[in-house]
VEXDOMI-639196 format. One record per residue: x, y, z of N, C-alpha, C, O in turn; residue number from 0; residue in one letter. Coordinates in pm, whole numbers, plus 50000, padded with zeros to 5 digits. Layout:
VEXDOMI-639196
margu npx:X npy:Y npz:Z capx:X capy:Y capz:Z cpx:X cpy:Y cpz:Z opx:X opy:Y opz:Z n:NUM res:A
...
This chain:
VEXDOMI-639196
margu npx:84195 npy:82876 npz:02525 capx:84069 capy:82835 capz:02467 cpx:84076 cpy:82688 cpz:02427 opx:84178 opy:82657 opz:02366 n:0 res:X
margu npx:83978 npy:82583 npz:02453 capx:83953 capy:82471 capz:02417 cpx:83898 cpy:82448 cpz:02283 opx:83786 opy:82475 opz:02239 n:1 res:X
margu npx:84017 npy:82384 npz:02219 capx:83965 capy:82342 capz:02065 cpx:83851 cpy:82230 cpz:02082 opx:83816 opy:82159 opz:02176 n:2 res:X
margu npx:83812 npy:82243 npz:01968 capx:83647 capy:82137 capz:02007 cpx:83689 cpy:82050 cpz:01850 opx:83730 opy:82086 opz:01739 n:3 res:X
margu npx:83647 npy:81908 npz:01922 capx:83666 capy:81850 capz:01796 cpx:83534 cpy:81766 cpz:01751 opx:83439 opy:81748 opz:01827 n:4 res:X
margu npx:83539 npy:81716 npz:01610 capx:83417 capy:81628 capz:01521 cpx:83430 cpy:81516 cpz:01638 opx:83505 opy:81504 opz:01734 n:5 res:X
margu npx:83300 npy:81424 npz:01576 capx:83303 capy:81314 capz:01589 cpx:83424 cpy:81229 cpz:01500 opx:83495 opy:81141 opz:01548 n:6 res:X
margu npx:83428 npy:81268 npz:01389 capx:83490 capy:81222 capz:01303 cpx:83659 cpy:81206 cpz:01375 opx:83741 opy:81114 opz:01374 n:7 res:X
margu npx:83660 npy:81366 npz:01440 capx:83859 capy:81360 capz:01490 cpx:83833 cpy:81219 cpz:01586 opx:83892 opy:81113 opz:01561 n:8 res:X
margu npx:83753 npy:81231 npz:01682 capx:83753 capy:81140 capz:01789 cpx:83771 cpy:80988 cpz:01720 opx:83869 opy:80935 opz:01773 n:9 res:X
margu npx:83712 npy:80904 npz:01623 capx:83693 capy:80811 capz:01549 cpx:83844 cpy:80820 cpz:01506 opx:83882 opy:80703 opz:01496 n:10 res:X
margu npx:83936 npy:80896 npz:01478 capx:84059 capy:80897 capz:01407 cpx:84146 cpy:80882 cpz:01544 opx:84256 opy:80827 opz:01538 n:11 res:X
margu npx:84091 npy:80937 npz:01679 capx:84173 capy:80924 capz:01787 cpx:84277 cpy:80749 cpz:01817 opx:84391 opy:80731 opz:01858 n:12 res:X
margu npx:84209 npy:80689 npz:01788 capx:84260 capy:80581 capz:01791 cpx:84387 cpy:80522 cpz:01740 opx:84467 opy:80451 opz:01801 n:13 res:X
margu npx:84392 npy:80582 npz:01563 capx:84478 capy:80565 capz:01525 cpx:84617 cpy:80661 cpz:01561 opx:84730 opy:80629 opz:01524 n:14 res:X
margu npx:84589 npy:80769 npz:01632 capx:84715 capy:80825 capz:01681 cpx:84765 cpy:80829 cpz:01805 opx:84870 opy:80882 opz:01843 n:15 res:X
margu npx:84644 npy:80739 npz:01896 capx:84691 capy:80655 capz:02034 cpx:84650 cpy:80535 cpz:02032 opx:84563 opy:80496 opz:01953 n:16 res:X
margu npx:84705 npy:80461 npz:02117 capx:84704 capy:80333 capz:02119 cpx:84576 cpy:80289 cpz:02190 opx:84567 opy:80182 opz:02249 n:17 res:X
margu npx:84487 npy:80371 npz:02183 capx:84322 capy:80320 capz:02215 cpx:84223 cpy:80384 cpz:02200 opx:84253 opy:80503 opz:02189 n:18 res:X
margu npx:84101 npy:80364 npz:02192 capx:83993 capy:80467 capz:02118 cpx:83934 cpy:80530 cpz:02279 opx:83933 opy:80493 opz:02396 n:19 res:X
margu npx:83887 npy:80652 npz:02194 capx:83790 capy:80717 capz:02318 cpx:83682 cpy:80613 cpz:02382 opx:83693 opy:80593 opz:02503 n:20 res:X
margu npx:83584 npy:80548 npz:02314 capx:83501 capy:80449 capz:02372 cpx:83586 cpy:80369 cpz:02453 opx:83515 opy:80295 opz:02521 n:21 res:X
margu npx:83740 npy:80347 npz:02482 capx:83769 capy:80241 capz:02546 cpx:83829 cpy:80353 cpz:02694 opx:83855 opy:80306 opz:02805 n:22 res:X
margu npx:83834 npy:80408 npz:02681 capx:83915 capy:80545 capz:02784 cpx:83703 cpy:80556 cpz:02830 opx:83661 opy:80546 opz:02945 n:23 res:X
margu npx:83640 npy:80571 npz:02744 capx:83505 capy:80604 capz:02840 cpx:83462 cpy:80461 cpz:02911 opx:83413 opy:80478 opz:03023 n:24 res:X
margu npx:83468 npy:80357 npz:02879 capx:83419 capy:80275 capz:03000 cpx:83526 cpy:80222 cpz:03084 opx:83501 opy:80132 opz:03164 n:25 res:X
margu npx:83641 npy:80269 npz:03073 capx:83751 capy:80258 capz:03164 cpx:83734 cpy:80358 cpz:03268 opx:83795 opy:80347 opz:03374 n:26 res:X
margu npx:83646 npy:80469 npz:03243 capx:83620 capy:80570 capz:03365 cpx:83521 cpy:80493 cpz:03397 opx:83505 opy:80512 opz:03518 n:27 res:X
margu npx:83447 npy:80419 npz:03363 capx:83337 capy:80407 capz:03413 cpx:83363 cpy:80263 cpz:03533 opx:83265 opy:80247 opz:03605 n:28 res:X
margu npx:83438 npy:80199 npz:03550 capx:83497 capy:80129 capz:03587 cpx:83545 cpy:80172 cpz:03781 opx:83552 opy:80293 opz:03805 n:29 res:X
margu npx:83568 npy:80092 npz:03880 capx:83615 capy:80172 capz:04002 cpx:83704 cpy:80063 cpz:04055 opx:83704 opy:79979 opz:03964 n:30 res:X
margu npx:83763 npy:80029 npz:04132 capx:83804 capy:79956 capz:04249 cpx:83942 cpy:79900 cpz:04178 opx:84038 opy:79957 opz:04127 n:31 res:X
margu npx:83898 npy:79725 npz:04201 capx:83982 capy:79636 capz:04136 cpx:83959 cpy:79568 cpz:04031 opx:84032 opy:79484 opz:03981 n:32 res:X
margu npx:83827 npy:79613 npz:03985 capx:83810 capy:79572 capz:03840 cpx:83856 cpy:79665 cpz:03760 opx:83922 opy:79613 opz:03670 n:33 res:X
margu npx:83850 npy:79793 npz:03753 capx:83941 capy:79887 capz:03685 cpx:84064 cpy:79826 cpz:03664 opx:84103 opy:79781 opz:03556 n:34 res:X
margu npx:84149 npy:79825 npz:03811 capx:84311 capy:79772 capz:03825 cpx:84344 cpy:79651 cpz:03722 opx:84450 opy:79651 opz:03659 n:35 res:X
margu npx:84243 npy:79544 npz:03710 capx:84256 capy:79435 capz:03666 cpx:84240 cpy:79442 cpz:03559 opx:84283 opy:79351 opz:03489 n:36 res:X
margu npx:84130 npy:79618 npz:03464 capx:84153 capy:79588 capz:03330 cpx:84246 cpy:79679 cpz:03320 opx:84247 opy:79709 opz:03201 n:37 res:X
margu npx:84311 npy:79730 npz:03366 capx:84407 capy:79856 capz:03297 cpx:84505 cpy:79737 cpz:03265 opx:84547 opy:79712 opz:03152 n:38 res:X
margu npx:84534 npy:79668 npz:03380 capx:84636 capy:79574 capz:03404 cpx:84639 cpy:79475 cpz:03283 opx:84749 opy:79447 opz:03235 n:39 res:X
margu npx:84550 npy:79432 npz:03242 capx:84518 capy:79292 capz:03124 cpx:84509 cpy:79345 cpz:02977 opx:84536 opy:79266 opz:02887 n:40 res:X
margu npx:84459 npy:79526 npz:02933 capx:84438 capy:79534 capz:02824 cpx:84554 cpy:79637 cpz:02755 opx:84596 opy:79653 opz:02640 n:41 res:X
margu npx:84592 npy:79714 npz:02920 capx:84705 capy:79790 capz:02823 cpx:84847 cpy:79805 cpz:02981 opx:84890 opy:79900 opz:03047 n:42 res:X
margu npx:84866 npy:79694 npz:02980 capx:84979 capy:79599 capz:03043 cpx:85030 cpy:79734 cpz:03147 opx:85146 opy:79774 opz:03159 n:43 res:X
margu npx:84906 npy:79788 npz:03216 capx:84933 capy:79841 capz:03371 cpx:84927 cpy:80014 cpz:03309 opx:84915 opy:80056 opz:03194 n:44 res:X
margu npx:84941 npy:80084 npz:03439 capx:84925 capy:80234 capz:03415 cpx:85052 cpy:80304 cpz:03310 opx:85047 opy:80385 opz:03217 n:45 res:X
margu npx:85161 npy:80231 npz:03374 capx:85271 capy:80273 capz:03248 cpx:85202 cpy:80254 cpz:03080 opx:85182 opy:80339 opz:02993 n:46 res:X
margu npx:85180 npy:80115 npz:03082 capx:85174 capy:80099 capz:02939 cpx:85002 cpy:80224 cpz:02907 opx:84993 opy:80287 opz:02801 n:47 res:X
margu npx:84932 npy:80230 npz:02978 capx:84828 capy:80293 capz:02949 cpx:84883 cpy:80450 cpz:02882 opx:84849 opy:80492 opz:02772 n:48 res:X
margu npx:84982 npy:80528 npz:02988 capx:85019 capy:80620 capz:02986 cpx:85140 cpy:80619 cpz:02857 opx:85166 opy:80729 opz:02809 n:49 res:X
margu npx:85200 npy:80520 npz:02809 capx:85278 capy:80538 capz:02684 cpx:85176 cpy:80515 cpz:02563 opx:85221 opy:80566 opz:02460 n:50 res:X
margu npx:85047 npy:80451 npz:02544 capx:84927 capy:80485 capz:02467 cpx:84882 cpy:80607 cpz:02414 opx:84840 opy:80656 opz:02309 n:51 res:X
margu npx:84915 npy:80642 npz:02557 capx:84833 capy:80816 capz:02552 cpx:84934 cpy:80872 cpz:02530 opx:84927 opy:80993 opz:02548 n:52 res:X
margu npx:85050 npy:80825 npz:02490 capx:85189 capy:80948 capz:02471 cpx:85205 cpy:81015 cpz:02570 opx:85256 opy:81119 opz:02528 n:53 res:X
margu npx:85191 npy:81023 npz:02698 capx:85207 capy:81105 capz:02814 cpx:85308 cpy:81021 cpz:02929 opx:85349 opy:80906 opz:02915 n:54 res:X
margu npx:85334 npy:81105 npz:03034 capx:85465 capy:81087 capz:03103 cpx:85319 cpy:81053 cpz:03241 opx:85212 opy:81112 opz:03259 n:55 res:X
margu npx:85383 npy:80934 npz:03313 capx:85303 capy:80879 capz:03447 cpx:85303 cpy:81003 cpz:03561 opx:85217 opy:81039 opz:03642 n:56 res:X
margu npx:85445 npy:81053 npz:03528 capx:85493 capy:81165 capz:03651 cpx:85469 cpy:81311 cpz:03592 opx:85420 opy:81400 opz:03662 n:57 res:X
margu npx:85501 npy:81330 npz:03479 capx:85468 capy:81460 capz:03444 cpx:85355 cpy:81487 cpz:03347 opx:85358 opy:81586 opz:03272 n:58 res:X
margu npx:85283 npy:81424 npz:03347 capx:85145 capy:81430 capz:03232 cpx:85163 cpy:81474 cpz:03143 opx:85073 opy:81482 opz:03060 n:59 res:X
């Protein structure tokens, strides 16, 4: 079952990863090589994105 969270948890998301939900939503919103170029410039490539999110590149 999927826990459902506040607005409020989401607003706190930030402080227990290294980026807020609003920045993960227009990063989807994003495609090609402008995506590449911001993953690349704001959270120093898919590695560093993926140590943000506390998650493994290879094993999620």
């Amino acid at each position: 079952m999927r826990e459902r969270f506040s607005a409020e948890d989401s607003n706190n998301s930030s402080t227990d990863f290294g980026c807020s939900t609003q920045e993960l939503q227009g990063l989807m919103q994003l495609r090609g090589a402008e995506a590449v170029e911001v993953v690349n410039k704001r959270f120093g490539g898919a590695s560093g994105l993926c140590k943000r999110l506390k998650t493994s590149p290879t094993q999620g």
